[in-house]
N, C-alpha and C positions, 0 to 999 in steps of 0.2 A: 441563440448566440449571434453577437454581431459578426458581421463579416471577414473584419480586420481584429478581431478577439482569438488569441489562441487556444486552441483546444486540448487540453489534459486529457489522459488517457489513463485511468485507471485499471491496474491489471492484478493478476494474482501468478507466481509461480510455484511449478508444477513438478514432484520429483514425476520422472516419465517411469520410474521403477516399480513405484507401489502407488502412484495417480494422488499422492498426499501433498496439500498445496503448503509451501514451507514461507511465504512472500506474500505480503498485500505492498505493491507501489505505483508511486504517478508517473507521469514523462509528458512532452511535450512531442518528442521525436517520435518516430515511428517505433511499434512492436518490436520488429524485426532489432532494430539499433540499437535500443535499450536491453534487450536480451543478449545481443554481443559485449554491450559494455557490462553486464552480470558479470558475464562467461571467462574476459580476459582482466577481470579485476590482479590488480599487481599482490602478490603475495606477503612484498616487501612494505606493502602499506599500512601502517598501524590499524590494529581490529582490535575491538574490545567487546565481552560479552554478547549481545547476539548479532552482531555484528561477526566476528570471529564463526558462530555457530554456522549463519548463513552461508557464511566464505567457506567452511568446512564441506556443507550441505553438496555444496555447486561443486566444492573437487572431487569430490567421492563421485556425485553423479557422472563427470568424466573421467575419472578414473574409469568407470564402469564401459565408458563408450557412446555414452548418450549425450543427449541435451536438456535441458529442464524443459519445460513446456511454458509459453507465456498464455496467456488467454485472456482478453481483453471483455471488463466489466461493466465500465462507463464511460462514455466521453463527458465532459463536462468545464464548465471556465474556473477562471485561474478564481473567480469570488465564492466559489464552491468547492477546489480541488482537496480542502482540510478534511470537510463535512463527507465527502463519497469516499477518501481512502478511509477516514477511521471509522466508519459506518462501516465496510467491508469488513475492515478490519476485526471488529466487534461481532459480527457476524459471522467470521470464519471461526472466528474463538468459541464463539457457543456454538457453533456445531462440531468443538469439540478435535479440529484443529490445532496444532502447535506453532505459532508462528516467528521467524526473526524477522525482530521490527529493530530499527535505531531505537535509544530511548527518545529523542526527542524528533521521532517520523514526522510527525503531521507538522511541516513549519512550511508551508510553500509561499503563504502571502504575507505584504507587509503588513504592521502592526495596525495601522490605520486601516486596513480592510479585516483585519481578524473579527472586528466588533459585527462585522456583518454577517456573517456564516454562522447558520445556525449551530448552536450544540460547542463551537468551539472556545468561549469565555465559560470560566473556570466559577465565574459569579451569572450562570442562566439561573431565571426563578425554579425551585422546586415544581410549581406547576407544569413547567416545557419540561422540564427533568422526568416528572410522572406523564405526560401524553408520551413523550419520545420513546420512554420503557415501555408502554402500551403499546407503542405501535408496532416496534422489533418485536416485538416479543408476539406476534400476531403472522409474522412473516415465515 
């Protein structure tokens, strides 16, 4: 990555209760910052489906006395940050995993860099469609 290129941080959280990761998300900020901004989400702010779920996940978890755990998957730039969360994303679900995603998570770049990132148009040939299911499916 360039110099002057921000770096994405792709994370997963963590119930610290039963070590079950309930979150695949990206940030620019640190670890730390993003997991406070989880933690003090407003109640009063409109949740819907798993949305709402997540919000529920994190009160219970302090209700309890704890913290979720973050733990940090990839760094990566802003022309790959679609490709490395929904890749995790995909990944934690077939291991079987439950996760609260937004429905529309993975939108981090503009429309004109979307064509770049692999996997992310809705119109990739079946042939990258069949190598990509090859290759996860190998991990």
């Amino acid at each position: 990555m360039k110099k002057n290129q921000s770096v994405y941080k792709i994370y997963v959280l963590i119930d610290p209760r039963n070590g079950q990761p309930f979150y695949i998300g990206a940030t620019v900020c640190s670890l730390q910052k993003r997991l406070s901004a989880h933690i003090s989400t407003n109640p009063k702010t409109k949740y819907l489906g798993n949305s709402l779920k997540k919000y529920n996940r994190l009160r219970n978890i302090k209700t309890a006395g704890r913290d979720p755990i973050i733990k940090l998957l990839k760094e990566c730039s802003l022309g790959s940050v679609n490709y490395y969360e929904s890749f995790y994303y995909r990944k934690y679900i077939r291991m079987g995993h439950t996760l609260f995603q937004h429905k529309n998570q993975f939108n981090y770049i503009s429309v004109t860099a979307k064509s770049r990132v692999p996997g992310y148009s809705q119109q990739v040939s079946r042939n990258y469609k069949e190598r990509r299911r090859l290759y996860e499916s190998k991990m």
